[in-house]
C-alpha positions in Angstrom: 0.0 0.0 0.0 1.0 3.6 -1.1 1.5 5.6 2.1 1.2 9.6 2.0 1.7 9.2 -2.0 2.3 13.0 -2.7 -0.2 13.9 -5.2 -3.3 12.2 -2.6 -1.9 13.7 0.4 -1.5 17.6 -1.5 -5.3 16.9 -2.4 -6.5 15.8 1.1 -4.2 18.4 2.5 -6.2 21.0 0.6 -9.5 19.3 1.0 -8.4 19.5 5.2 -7.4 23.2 4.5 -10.9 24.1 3.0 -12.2 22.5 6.1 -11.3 24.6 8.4 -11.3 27.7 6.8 -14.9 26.9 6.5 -15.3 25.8 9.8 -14.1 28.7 11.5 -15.9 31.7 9.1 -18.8 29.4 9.8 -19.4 28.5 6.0 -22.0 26.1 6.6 -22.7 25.5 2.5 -18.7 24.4 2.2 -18.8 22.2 5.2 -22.0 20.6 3.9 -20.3 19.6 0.5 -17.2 18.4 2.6 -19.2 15.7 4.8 -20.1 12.7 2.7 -24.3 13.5 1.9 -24.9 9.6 3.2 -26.7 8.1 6.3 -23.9 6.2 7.0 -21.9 9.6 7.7 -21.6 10.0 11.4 -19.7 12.6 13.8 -19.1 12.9 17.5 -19.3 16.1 18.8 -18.1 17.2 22.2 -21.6 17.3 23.2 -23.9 15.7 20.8 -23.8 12.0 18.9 -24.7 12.8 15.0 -25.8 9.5 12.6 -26.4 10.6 9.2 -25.9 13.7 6.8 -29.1 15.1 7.5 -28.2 15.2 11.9 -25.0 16.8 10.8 -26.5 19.1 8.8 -29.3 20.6 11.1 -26.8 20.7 14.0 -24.3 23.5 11.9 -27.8 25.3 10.4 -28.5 25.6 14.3 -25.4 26.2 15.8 -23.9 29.8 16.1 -21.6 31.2 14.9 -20.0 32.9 17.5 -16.5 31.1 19.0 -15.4 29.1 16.5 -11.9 30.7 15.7 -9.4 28.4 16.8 -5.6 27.6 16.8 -4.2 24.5 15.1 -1.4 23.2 17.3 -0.4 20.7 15.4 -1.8 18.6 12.2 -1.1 15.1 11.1 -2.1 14.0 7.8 -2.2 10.4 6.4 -3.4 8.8 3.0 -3.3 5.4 2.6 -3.7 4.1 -1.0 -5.1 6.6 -3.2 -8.6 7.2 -2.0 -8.9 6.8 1.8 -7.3 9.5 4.6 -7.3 10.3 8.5 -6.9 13.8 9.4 -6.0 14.9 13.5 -5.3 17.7 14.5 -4.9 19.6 18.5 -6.7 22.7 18.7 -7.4 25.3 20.9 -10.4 27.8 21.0 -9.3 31.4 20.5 -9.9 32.4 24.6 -10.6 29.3 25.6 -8.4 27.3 28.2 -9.6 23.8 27.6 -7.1 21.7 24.3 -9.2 19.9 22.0 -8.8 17.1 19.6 -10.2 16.6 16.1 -10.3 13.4 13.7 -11.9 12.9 10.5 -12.0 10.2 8.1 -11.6 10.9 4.3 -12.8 9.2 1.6 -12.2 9.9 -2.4 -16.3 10.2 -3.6 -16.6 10.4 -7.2 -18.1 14.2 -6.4 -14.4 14.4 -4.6 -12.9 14.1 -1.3 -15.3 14.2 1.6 -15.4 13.5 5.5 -17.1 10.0 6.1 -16.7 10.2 10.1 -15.8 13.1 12.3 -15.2 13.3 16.1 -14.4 16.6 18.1 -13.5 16.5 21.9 -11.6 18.7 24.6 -9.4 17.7 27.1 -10.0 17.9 30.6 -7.9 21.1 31.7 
């Protein structure tokens, strides 16, 4: 198996960079076309348990957009084979005091790459 090829690791690298761009001016349309539109998509919030793309999509309509701006501590990036990726990264919240943790799972779609599984949580602190 091709580990980190270079080619599938600058695309997932960008596809993770859009991410969180998105994520943290709140641009709920671009994180909606990033998260695979399947009810087998799931992610684990640090408060809330979300099965399917419809869950995931209703929580970020309803969620505000205040607070979201965060600093990336560190990112680590991993393709295996061509079409499947894990993305982690440590964060922490602009203000806040409490680390936090996110992992996502990637997956080439024919419509490109998009997050099959997500989980978000802080550490105790």
């Amino acid at each position: 198996m091709d580990i980190n090829h270079p080619e599938t690791l600058a695309e997932v690298s960008a596809a993770f960079a859009r991410y969180e761009k998105a994520l943290v001016a709140n641009d709920v349309a671009v994180l909606d076309e990033l998260f695979w539109n399947s009810p087998h998509t799931l992610r684990y919030g640090v408060g809330e348990n979300l099965y399917g793309f419809a869950a995931i999509q209703a929580f970020r309509a309803g969620r505000p957009a205040q607070g979201l701006a965060r600093d990336v501590l560190r990112t680590v990036i991993t393709t295996y084979g061509r079409d499947y990726a894990t993305a982690n990264i440590e964060f922490q919240r602009v203000g806040g005091n409490k680390p936090g943790r996110q992992s996502q799972t990637w997956v080439r779609m024919p419509d490109g790459w998009r997050v099959v599984a997500a989980h978000v949580s802080l550490l105790a602190g």
